[in-house]
Backbone as JSON, one array per atom type, in Angstrom:
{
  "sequence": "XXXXXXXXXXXXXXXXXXXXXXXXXXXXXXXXXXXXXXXXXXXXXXXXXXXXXXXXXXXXXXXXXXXXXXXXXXXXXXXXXXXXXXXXXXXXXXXXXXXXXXXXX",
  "N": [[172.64, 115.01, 31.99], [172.53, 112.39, 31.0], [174.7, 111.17, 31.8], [174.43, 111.61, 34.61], [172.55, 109.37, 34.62], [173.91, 107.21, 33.45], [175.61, 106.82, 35.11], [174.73, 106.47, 37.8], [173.24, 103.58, 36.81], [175.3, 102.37, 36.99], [176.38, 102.15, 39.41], [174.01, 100.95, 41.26], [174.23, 97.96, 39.06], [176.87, 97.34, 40.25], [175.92, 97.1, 43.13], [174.06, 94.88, 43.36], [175.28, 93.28, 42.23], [177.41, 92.51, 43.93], [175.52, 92.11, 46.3], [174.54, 89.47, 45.17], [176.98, 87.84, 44.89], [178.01, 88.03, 47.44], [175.73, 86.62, 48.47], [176.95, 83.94, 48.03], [178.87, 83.56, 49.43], [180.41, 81.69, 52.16], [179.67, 80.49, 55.57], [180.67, 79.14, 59.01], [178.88, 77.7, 59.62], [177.54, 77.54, 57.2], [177.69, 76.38, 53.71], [179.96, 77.82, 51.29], [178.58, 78.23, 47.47], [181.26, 76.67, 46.4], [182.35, 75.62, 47.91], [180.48, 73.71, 48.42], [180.28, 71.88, 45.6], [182.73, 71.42, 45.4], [183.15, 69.41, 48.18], [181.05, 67.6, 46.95], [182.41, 66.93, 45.06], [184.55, 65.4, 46.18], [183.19, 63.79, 48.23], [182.34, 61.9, 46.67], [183.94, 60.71, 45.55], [186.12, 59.52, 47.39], [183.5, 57.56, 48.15], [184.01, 56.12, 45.74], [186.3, 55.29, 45.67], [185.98, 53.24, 48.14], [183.84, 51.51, 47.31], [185.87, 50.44, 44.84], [188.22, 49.12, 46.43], [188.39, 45.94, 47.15], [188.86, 45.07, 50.14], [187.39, 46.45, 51.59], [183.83, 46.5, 53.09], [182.53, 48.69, 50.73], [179.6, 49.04, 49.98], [178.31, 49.33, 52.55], [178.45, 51.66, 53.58], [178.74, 54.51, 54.44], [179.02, 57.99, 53.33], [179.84, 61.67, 53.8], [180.62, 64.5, 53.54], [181.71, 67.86, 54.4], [182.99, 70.78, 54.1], [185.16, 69.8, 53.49], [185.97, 67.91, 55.79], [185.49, 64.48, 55.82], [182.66, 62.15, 57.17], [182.3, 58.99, 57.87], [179.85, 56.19, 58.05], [178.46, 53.43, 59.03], [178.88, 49.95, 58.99], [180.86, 47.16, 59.64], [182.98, 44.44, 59.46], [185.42, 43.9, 60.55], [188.1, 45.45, 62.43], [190.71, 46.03, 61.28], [189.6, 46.28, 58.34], [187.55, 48.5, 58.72], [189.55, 50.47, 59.6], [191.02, 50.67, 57.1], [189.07, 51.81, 55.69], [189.08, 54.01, 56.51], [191.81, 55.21, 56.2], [191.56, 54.61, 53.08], [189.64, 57.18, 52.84], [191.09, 59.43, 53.7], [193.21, 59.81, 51.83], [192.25, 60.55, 49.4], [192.39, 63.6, 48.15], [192.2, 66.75, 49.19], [190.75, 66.39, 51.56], [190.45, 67.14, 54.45], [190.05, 65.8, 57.06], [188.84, 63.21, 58.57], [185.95, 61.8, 60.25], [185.73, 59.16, 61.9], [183.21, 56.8, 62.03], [182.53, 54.59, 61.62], [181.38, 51.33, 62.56], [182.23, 47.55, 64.37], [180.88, 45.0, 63.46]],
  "CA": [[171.65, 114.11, 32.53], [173.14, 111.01, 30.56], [176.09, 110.84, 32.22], [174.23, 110.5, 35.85], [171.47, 108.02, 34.22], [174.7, 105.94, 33.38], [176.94, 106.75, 37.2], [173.18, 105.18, 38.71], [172.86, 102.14, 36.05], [176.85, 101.64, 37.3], [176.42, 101.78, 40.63], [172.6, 99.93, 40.78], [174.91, 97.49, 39.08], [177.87, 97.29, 41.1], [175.3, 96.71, 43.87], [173.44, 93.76, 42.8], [176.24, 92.14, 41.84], [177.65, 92.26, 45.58], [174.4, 91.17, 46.79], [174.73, 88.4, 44.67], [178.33, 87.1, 45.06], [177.58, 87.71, 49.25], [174.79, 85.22, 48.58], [177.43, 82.55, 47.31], [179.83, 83.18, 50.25], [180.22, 80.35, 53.14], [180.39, 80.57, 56.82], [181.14, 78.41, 60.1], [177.88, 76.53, 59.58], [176.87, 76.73, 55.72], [179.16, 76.03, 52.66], [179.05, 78.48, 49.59], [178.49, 77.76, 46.56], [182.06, 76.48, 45.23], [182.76, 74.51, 49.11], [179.59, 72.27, 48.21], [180.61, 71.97, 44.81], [184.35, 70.69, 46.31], [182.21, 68.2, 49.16], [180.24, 66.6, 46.39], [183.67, 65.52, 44.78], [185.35, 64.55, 48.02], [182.1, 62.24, 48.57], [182.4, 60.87, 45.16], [186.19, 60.11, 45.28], [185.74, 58.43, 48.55], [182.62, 56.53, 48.16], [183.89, 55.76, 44.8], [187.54, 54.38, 46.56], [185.87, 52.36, 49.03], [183.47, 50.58, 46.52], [186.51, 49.33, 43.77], [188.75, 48.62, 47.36], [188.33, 44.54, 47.11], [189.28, 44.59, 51.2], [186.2, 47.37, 52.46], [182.38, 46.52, 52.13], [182.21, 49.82, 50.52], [178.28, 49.32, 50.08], [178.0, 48.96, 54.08], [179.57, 52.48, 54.42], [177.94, 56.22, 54.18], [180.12, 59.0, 53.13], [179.03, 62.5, 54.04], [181.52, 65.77, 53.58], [181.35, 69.08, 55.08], [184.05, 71.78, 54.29], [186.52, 68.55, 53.58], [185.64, 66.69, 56.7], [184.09, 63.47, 55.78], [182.01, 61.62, 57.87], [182.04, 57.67, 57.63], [179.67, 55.76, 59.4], [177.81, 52.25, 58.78], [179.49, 48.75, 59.62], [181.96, 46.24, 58.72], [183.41, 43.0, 59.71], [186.55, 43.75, 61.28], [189.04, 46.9, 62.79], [191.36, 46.02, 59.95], [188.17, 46.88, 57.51], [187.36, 50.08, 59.35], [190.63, 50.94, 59.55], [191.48, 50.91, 55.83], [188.12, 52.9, 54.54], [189.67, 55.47, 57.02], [192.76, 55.06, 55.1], [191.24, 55.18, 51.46], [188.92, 58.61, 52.97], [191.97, 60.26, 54.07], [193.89, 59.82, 50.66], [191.49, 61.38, 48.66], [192.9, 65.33, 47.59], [190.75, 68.1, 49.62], [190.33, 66.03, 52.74], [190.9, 67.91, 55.89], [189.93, 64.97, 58.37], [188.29, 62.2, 58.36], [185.84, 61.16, 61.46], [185.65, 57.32, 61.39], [182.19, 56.27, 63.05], [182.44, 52.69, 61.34], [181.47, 50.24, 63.65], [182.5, 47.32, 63.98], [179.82, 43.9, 63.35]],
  "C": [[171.97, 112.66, 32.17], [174.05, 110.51, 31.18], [175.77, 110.77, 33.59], [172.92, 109.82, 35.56], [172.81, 107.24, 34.59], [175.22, 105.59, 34.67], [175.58, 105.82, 37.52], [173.65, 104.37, 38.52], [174.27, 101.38, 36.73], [176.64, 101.46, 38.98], [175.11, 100.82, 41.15], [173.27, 98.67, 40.32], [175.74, 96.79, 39.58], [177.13, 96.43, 42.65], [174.8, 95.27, 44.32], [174.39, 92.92, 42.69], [177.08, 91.73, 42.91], [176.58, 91.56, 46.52], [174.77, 89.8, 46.23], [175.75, 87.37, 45.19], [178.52, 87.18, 47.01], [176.46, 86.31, 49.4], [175.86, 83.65, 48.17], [178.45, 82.47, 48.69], [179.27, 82.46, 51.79], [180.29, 81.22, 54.49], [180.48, 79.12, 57.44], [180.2, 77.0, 60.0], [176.96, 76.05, 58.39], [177.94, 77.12, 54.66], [178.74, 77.32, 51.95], [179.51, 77.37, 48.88], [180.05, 76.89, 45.94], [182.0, 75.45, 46.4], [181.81, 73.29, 48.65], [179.55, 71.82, 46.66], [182.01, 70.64, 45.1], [183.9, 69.61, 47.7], [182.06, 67.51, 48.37], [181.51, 65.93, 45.35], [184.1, 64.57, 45.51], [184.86, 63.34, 48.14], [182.16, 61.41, 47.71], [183.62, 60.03, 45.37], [186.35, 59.17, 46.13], [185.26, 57.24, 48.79], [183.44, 55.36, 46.79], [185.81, 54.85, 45.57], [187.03, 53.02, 47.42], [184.93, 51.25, 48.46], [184.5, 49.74, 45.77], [187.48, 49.13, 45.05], [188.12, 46.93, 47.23], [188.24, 44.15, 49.32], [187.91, 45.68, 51.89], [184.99, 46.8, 51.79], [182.28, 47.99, 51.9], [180.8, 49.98, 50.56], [177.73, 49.65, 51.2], [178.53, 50.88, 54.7], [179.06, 53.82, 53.76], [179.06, 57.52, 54.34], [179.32, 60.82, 53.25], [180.71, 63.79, 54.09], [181.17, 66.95, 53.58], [182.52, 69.9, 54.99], [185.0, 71.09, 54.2], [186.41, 68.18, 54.55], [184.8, 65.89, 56.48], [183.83, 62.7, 56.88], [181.93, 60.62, 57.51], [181.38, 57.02, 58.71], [179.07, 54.5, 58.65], [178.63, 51.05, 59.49], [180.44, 47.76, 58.41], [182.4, 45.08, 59.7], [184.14, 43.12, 60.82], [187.25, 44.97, 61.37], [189.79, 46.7, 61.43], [190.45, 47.06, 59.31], [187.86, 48.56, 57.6], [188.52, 50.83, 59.45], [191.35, 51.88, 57.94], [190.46, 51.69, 55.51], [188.61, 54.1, 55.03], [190.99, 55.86, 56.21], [192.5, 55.64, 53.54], [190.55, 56.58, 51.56], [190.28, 59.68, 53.36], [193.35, 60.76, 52.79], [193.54, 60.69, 49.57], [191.94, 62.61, 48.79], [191.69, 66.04, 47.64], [190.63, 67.25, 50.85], [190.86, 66.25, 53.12], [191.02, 67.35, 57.03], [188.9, 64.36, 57.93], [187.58, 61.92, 60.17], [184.91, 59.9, 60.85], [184.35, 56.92, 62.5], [181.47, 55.15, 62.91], [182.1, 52.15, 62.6], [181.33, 48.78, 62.92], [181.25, 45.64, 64.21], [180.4, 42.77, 64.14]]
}
């Protein structure tokens, strides 16, 4: 009788713990747990590039990442300008693509 208490407690177990680790996995239209984890660097690394950049208003400029595609959108001066934050977002390690929806002032 001990020995199928324990087979249950192992499989009961085994169970749960698949439930679980299914709850962390991603699809087509929501991240898991590690992808938005790996986004919220991306965005950092990015935002954080285009702020110490001297040549981008980095403040002027919204960073948004999805599965390693970031999203840039706000305004800037000049194509140059817009040009390069696309530049510094595409440099960043883990970016998959970059869509540039700078415009330009």
């Amino acid at each position: 009788m001990n020995k199928s208490l324990n087979g249950f407690r192992m499989i009961a177990l085994a169970g749960a713990l698949a439930t679980a680790l299914a709850g962390c996995a991603g699809s087509q239209t929501k991240e898991s747990t590690g992808e938005i984890l790996d986004d919220s660097v991306i965005t950092t690394k990015v935002k954080s590039a285009l702020i110490t950049d001297k040549t981008v208003s980095g403040t002027s400029i919204s960073v948004e990442t999805f599965k390693g595609r970031v999203l840039l959108a706000g305004y800037v001066k000049s194509v140059d300008e817009r040009q390069r934050a696309e530049g510094l977002a595409r440099a960043v390690p883990g970016v998959k693509a970059v869509n540039n929806k700078i415009e330009v002032k």
